[in-house]
C-alpha positions in Angstrom: 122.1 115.0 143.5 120.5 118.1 142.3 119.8 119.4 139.5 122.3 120.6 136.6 121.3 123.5 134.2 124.6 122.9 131.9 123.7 119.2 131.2 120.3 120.1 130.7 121.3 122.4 128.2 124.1 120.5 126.5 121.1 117.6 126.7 118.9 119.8 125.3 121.2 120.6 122.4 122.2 117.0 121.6 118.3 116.3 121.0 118.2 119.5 118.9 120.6 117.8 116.2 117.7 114.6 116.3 115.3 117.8 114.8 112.4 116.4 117.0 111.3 118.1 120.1 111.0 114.7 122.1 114.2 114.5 122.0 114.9 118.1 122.9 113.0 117.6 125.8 114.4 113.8 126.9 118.0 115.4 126.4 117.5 118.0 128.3 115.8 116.2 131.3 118.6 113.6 131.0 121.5 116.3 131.1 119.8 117.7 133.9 119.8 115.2 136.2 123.0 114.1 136.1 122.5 111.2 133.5 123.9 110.8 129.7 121.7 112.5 127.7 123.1 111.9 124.1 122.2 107.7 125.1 118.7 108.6 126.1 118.1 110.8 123.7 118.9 108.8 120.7 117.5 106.1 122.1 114.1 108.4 121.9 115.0 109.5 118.6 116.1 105.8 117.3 112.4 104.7 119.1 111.1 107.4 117.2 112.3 106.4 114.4 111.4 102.6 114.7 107.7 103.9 114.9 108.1 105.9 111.9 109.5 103.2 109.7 107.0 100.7 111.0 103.9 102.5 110.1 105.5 103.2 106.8 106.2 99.6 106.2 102.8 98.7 107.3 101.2 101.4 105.0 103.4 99.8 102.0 102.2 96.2 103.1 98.6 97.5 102.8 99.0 98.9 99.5 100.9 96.1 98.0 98.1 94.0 99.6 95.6 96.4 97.6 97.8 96.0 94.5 97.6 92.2 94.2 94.0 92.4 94.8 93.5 95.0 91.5 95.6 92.7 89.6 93.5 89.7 90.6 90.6 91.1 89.4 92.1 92.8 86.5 93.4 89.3 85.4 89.7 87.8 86.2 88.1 90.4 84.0 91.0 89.7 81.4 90.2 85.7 81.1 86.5 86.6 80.9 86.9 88.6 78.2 89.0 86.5 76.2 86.7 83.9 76.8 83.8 86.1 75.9 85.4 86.6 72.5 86.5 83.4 71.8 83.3 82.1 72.2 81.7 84.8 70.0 84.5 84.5 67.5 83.5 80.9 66.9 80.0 81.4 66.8 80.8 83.8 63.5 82.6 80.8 62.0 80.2 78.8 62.4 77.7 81.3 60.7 80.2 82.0 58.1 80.1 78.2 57.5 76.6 77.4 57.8 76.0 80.3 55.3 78.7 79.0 52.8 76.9 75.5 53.0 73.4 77.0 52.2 75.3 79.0 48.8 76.2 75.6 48.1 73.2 74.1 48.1 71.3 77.0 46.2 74.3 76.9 43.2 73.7 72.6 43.1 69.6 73.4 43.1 70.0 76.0 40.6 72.5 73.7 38.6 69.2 71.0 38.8 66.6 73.3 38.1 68.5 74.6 34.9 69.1 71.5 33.8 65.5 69.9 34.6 64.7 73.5 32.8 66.9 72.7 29.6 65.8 68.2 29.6 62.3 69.9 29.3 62.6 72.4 26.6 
């Protein structure tokens, strides 16, 4: 069994239409000696291929990951803000009512002191 330059080269073209020199090269070797070479060399190219789309898929994985993570916090710091001004918002009322309770107070003195000031005059 020797060697067969016109199945390397019809090997070596069949790996040309993968686009990826692996291939070239696997066809090529496969045609050569006598084997299939379009089987082998889509099998590189479909392995190829499978290592491609897994890194991809574990690159997405990681930045979806990275995305629920962000929206974690950004939900955290969302709650503690609205907490935040919840808690500020009610302190004001409470001001606001406190204060409107101490104009009360001065209108009902002034009201006794004008009248203690008109029983005396």
């Amino acid at each position: 069994m020797g060697f067969n330059v016109l199945g390397a080269l019809a090997g070596a073209a069949q790996g040309a239409i993968f686009g990826n020199p692996v291939s070239i090269g696997a066809g090529a070797l496969t045609g050569g000696f006598g084997s299939s070479g379009a089987s082998t060399t889509g099998g590189f190219s479909n392995a190829t291929q499978n290592a491609v789309d897994s890194g991809y898929l574990a690159a997405t994985e990681a930045l979806n990951a990275q995305q629920m993570v962000f929206q974690l916090q950004l939900q955290a710091q969302s709650q503690q803000f609205d907490e935040t001004t919840s808690e500020r918002s009610e302190l004001l009322r409470e001001g606001n009512t406190l204060r409107d309770v101490a104009m009360q107070q001065r209108k009902a003195d002034n009201a006794i002191v004008k009248e203690f000031i008109r029983s005396i005059s």
